[in-house]
Structure formats: C-alpha cells, structure tokens
C-alpha positions in Angstrom: 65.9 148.4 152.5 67.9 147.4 149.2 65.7 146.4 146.4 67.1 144.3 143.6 64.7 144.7 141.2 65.4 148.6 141.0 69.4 147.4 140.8 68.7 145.1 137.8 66.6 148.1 136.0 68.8 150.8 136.2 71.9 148.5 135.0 72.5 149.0 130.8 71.9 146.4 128.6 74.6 145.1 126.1 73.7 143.2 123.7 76.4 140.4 122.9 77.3 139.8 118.9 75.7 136.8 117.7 78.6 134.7 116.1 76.5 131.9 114.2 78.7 130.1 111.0 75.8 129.6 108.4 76.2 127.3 106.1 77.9 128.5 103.1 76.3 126.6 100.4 73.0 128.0 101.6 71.9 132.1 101.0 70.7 133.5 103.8 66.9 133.3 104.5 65.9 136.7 105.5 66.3 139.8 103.9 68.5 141.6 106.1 72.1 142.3 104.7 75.1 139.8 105.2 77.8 141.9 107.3 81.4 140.9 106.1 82.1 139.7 109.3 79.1 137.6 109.9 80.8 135.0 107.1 83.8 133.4 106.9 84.8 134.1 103.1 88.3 132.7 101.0 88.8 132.8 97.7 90.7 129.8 96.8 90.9 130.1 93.4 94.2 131.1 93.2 95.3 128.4 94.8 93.0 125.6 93.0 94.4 127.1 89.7 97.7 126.5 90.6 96.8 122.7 92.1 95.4 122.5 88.4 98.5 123.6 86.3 100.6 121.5 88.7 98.6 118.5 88.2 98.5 118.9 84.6 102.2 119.4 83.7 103.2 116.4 86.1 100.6 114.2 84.3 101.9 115.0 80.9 104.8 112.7 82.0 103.5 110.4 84.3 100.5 108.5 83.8 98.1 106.4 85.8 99.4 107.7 89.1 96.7 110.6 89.8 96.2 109.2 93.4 100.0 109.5 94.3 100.0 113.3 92.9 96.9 113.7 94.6 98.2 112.7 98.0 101.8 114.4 97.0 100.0 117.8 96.8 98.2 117.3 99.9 101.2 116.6 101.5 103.1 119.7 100.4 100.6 122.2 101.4 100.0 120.4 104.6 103.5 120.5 104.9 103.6 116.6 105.6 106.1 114.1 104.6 105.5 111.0 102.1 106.0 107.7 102.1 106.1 106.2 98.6 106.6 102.4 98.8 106.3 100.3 95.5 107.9 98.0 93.1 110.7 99.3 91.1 109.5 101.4 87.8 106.6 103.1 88.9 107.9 106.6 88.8 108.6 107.2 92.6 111.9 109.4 91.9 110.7 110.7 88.5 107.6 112.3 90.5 109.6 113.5 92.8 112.0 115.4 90.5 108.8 117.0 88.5 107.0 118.0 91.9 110.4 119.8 92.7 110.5 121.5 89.3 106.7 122.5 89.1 107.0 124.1 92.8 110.3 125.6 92.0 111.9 124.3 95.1 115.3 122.3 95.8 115.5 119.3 95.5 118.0 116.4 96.5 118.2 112.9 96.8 120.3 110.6 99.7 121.2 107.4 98.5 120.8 104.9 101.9 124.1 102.9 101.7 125.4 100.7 104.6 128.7 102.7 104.6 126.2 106.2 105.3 127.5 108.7 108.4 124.7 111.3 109.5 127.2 114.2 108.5 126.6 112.6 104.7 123.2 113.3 105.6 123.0 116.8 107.7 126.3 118.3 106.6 129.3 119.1 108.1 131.8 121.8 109.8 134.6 122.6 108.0 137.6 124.8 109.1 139.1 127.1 105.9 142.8 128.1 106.7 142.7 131.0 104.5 139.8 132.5 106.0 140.5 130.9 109.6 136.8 130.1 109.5 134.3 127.6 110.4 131.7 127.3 107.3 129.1 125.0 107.3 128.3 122.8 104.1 124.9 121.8 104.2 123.8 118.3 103.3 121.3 116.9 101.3 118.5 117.3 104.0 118.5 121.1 103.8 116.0 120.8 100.6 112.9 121.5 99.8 112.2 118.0 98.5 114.7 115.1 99.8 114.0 111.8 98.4 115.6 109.3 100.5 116.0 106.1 98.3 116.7 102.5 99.7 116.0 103.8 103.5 116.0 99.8 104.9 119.7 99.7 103.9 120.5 102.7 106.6 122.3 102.3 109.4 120.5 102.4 113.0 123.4 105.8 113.5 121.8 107.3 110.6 
C-alpha cells in the first residue's frame, strides 16, 4: 500500500525568495538587515543635476516658458516628439536652438513650403563620376533636434 503522507515528508523543502517592493520613503520596521537585492535603489542625482544646469542656462534666455522646457525635457529623455503650437514670438524656434546647444546634439530646421519634395526632407542618392559611387546626402531629418516650421503648408507627398 502507497502512503502519501510518508511521500510528502521525505520530499525537501525550498523555500521560495520573498520578492516584496517596500515602500521607499519608509525604513524598514524590523531590525533585520536590508539585502541589496531586497530594494530597488537608483541614484538619480546625476541625472537631476544635469535637468538643473539645463533648465537654468535655457531660462537665462527665455523667460516665462518653464512649462514648455519642462515638457521639452520630458520629451527628450522619453525620447518623444513635441508639438509646440502658438502665436508667433513666443520663442518656439529659439527654444529649440538652445535645447540643441545645451544637449550638444544636431540640430536642423525644414522650412514646410508648398514647392517641398520628401528627398528635401530625407535626403537623397547621388552618383559621383569620379568615384563611380553612390553617396548618400542626408537631409535635414537625420538630426538630433528637427524643427519642422509651418508644417500645414506641406504637401499631402511630404
């Protein structure tokens, strides 16, 4: 006869790791060491530092528009894309160009024109009879920042 209590008893016990997230604001309540493991930890001071100096040399040129840099900087380290719609003279290129310069990134702008073909845009193919070669010139798009200015006047092709 097969008994399954004696089955149950001889088999080893293993004990699973206990993968609770405390919360971080909070020190733990008992006494017993903190493994490295048991909490998630990132020092982000680095990176809050540099959000700082970024923030503070764009506003030393343009002012009253901390939301739009706020929202620019979440964009470019979400690695989003903007939409900055307003009346004329409120900076929209000019933020651009710092942000570009304060990141240390390219940065190009397209001009939207009715007369616009997507190779003004991409690039284009061009054949070198001296080199018999194909080399590609890259447009405006291959940027790090591309402000694209007057985009209603574009083309459906475009």
């Amino acid at each position: 006869m097969h008994d399954e209590t004696n089955d149950q008893e001889n088999k080893p016990e293993y004990s699973q790791p206990k993968f609770v997230r405390p919360d971080l604001n909070t020190p733990p309540v008992d006494s017993t060491p903190v493994r490295s493991w048991d909490r998630p930890t990132l020092n982000l001071r680095k990176v809050t530092d540099v959000v700082d100096k970024i923030k503070a040399e764009v506003s030393k040129v343009i002012i009253g528009q901390t939301e739009m840099v706020d929202l620019l900087m979440a964009a470019m380290f979400t690695g989003g894309h903007v939409l900055v719609e307003g009346v004329p003279g409120i900076a929209k290129t000019l933020t651009s160009k710092l942000m570009a310069q304060a990141f240390h990134v390219d940065y190009s702008r397209i001009q939207f024109t009715p007369d616009l073909m997507p190779t003004d845009v991409v690039g284009t193919t061009m054949y070198n009879l001296k080199t018999s070669e194909f080399t590609f010139n890259k447009g405006p798009i291959f940027s790090n920042i591309v402000l694209i200015d007057e985009i209603n006047r574009a083309p459906a092709k475009t």
